[in-house]
C-alpha positions in Angstrom: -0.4 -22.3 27.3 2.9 -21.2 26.4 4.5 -18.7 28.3 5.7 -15.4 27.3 9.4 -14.6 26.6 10.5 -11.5 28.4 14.4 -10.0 27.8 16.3 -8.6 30.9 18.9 -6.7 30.4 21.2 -5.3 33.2 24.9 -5.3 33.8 24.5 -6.1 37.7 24.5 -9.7 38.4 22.5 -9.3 41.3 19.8 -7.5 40.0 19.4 -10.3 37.2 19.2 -12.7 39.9 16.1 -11.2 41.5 14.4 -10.6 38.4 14.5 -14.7 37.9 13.6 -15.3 41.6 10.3 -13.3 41.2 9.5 -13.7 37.3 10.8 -17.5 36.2 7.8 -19.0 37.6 5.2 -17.7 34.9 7.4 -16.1 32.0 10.7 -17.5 30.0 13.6 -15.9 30.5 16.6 -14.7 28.5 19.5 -12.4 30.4 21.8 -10.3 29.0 24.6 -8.1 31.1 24.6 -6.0 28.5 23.1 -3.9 25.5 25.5 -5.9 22.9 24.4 -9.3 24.1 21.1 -7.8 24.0 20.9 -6.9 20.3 22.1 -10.6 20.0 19.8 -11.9 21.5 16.7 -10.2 19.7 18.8 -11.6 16.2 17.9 -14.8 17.5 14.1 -14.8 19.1 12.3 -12.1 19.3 10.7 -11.3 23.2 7.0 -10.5 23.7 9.1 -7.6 26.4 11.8 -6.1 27.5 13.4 -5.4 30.7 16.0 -3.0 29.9 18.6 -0.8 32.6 19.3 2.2 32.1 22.3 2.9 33.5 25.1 0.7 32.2 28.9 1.2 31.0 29.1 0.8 27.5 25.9 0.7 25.2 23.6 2.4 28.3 19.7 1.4 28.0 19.1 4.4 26.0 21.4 3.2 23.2 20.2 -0.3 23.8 16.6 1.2 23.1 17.3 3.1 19.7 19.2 0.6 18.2 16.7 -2.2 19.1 14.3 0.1 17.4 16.1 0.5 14.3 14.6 -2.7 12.7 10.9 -2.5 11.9 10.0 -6.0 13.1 11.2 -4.6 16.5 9.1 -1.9 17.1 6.3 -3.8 18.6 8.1 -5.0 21.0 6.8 -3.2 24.6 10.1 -2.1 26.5 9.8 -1.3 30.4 13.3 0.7 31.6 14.9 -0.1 34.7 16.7 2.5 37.1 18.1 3.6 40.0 17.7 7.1 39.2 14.3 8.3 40.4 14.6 11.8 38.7 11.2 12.8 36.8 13.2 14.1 34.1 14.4 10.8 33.4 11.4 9.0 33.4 9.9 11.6 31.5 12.7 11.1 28.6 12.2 7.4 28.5 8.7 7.3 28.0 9.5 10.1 25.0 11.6 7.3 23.8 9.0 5.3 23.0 9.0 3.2 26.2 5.9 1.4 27.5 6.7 1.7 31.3 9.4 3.1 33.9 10.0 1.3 36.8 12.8 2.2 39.6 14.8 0.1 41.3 14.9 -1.1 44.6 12.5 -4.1 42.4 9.8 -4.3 44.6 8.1 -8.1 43.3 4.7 -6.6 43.4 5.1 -3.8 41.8 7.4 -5.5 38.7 4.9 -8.6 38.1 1.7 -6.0 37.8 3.6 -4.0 35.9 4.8 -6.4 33.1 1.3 -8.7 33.5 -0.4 -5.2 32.3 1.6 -4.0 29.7 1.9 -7.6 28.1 -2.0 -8.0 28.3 -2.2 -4.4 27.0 -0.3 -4.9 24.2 -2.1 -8.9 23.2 -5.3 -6.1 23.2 -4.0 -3.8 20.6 -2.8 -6.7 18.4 -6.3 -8.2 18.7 -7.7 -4.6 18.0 -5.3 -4.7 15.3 -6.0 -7.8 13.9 -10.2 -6.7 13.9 -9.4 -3.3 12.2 -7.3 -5.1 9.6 -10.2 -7.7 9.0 -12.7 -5.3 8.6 -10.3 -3.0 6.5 -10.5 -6.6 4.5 -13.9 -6.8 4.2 -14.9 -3.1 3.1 -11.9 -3.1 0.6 -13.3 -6.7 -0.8 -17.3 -4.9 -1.1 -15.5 -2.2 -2.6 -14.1 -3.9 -5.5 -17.3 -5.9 -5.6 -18.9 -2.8 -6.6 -16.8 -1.2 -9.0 -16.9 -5.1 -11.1 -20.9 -4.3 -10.8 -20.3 -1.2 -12.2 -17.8 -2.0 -14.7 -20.4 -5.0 -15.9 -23.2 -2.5 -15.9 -21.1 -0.5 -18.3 -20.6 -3.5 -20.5 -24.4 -4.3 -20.6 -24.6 -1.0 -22.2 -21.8 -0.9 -24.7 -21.3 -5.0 -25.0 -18.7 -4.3 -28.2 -16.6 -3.3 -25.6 -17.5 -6.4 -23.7 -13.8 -7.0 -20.9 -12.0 -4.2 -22.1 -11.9 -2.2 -18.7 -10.7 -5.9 -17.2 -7.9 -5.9 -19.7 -7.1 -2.0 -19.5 -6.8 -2.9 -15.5 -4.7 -5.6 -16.0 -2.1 -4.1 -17.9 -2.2 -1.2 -16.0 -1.6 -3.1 -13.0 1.3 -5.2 -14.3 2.4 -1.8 -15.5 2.6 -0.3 -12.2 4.4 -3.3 -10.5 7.0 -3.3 -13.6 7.1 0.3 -12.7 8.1 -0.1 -8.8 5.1 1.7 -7.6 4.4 0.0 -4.0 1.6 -2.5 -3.2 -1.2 0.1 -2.1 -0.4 2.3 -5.4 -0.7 -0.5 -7.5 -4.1 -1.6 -6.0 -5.3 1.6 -6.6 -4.0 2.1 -10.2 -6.1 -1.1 -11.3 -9.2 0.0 -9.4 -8.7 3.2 -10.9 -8.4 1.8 -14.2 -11.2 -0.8 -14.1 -13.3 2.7 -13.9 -11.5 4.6 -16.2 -14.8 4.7 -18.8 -17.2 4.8 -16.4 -18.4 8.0 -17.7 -19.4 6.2 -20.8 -22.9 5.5 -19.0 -23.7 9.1 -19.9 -23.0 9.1 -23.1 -26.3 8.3 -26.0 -26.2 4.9 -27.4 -26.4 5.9 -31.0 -23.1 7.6 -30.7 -21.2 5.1 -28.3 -22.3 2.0 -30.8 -22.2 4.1 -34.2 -20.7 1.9 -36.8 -19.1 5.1 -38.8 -16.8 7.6 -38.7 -18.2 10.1 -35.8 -18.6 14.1 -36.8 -17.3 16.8 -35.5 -20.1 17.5 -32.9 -20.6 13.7 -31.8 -16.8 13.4 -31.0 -17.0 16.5 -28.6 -20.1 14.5 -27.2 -18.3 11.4 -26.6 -14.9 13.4 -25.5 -17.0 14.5 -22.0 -17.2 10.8 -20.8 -13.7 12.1 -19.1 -15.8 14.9 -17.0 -18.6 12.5 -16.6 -17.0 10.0 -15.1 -14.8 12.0 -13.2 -17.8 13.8 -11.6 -19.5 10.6 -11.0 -16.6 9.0 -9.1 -15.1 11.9 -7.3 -18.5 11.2 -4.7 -16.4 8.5 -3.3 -14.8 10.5 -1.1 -12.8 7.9 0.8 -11.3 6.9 -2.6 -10.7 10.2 -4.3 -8.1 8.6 -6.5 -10.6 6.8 -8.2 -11.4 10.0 -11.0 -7.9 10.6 -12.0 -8.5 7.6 -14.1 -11.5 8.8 -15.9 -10.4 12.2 -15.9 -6.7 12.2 -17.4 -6.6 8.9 -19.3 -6.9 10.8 -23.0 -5.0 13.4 -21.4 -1.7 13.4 -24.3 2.0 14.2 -23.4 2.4 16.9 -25.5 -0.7 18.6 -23.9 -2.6 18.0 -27.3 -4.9 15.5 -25.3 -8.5 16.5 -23.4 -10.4 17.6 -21.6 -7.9 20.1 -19.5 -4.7 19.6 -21.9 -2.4 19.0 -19.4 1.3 17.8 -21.0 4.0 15.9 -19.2 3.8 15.1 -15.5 1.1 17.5 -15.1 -0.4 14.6 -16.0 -1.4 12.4 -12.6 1.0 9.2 -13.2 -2.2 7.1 -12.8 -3.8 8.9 -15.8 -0.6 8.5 -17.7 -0.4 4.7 -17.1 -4.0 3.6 -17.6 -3.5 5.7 -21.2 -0.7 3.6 -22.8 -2.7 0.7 -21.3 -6.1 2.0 -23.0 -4.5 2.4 -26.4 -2.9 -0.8 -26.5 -6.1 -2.5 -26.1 -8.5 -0.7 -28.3 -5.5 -0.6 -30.9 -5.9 -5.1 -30.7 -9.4 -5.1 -30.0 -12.2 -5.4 -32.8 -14.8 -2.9 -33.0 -17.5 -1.3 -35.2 -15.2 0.8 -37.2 -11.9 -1.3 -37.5 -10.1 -4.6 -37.5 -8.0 -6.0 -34.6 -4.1 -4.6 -34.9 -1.9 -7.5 -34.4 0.2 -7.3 -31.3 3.9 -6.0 -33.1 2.1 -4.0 -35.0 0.1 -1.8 -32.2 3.6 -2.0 -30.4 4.8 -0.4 -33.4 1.6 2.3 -33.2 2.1 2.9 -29.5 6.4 3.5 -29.7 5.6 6.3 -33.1 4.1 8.4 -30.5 6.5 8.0 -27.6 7.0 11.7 -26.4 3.6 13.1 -27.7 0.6 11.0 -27.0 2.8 8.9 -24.1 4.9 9.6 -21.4 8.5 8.0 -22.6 9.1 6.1 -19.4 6.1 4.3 -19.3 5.7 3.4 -22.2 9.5 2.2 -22.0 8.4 -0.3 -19.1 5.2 -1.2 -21.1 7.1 -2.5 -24.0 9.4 -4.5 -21.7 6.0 -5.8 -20.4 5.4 -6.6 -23.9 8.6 -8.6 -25.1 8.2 -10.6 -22.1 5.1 -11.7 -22.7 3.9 -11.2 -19.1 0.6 -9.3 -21.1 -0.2 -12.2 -22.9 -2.8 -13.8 -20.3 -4.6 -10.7 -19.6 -5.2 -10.0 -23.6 -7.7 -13.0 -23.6 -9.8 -11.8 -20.6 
């Protein structure tokens, strides 16, 4: 088993030298006489914890402490302060800091070998908790997507013209939100969002979802509340509540012109604003009942005429460098 790497830092020989005596037996140790040679250390190889002094000329153990915990993959790292000073106040002020434990000096053996042996095995148990949390965190997000691709294909089955266009309106919409800079949870939740963006559809009557012909007046208002349907149907999942901006504000229009609340500009929730460039794009090069596949310059033609009115500028900006570049071309043969 290998043995765990603690970092003791104080500017007195002496007490260095008693810290090895009582701790070299069962841990590896690095020294440091000071909070410079410290932070070098840490550059180097990372301890599982630190034995750091308080008092010391220069960089004192309090300075030591905030700039060790200036770099993320430092703040795990359990830090136990050394000190001569046996004021509460201090002690109190250290473990404000963020320290684990406080320990005063005379070093009694006993008390300094319980005290690290506890806080290292208390810290291996919240990195196992950890690691359990993030595997079950795993598991509930992998059912979850499970269920909205059952739900997707359950649209399909109902409206099979249709047949992998919430796939492809996802796909863009996620390579959209990456081109974009959105960060790695947003984007997951922009493509789940978008996979459910017609989910409302399901409420709609067949002979108006699969009519071949123009649709009147009175069936388009019909076929306009799959936004509210859907919305209302996914805004039960409480512990996703992002999930109905998709199917609420996708034929939401820039200029406000769009339904069902009219919203213009970034009133607009940027989810519903991305999943809508990406929703035109593919009905404008899909075939259906009532039109002919657009070629691909041609709907990039259709989409930039209504840059500013139908779509936010910006996005559709990064869509059609998404475009050029051919990173899209995959996902249009899903």
């Amino acid at each position: 088993m290998n043995k765990h790497t603690i970092l003791v830092v104080d500017d007195n020989r002496t007490n260095l030298q008693i810290v090895r005596d009582v701790l070299e037996k069962n841990y590896t140790l690095l020294l440091a006489n000071s909070g410079e040679r410290a932070l070098k250390f840490i550059q180097k190889r990372k301890p599982d914890l630190i034995l750091l002094d308080l008092m010391m000329p220069g960089m004192d153990g309090k300075e030591t402490f905030r700039e060790i915990r200036k770099e993320p993959e430092n703040t795990g790292i359990p830090v136990i302060f050394l000190t001569a000073n046996q004021d509460e106040e201090a002690e109190v002020e250290c473990l404000a800091l963020g320290a684990s434990d406080f320990i005063t000096k005379p070093i009694v053996p006993q008390i300094l070998e319980r005290r690290i042996s506890n806080t290292i095995a208390l810290e291996e148990l919240q990195k196992h908790l950890q690691q359990k949390i993030d595997e079950k965190t795993q598991e509930i997000k992998t059912l979850a997507l499970q269920s909205i691709y059952a739900i997707v294909h359950t649209l399909e089955a109902k409206d099979d013209v249709t047949r992998g266009h919430s796939v492809r309106v996802a796909g863009f919409s996620r390579a959209l939100a990456v081109e974009m800079g959105l960060d790695d949870t947003k984007v997951e939740q922009v493509y789940q969002t978008a996979l459910l963006h017609d989910v409302g559809k399901i409420g709609i009557p067949d002979a108006i979802l699969k009519k071949k012909g123009q649709l009147t007046e009175e069936e388009f208002t019909i076929i306009k509340q799959h936004t509210t349907i859907g919305a209302d149907i996914l805004s039960t999942i409480s512990t996703m509540d992002f999930l109905q901006q998709g199917a609420r504000y996708h034929h939401e229009r820039y200029d406000g012109r769009g339904y069902p609340m009219g919203l213009s500009g970034e009133q607009i929730p940027l989810i519903g604003r991305i999943i809508a460039v990406a929703d035109v794009y593919d009905a404008l090069i899909s075939e259906r009942q009532y039109k002919n596949a657009m070629e691909k310059y041609s709907a990039r033609d259709q989409l930039l005429k209504n840059s500013g009115s139908q779509f936010d500028p910006e996005v559709l900006r990064c869509f059609i460098r998404l475009l050029d570049s051919g990173v899209l071309d995959e996902i249009e043969k899903l």
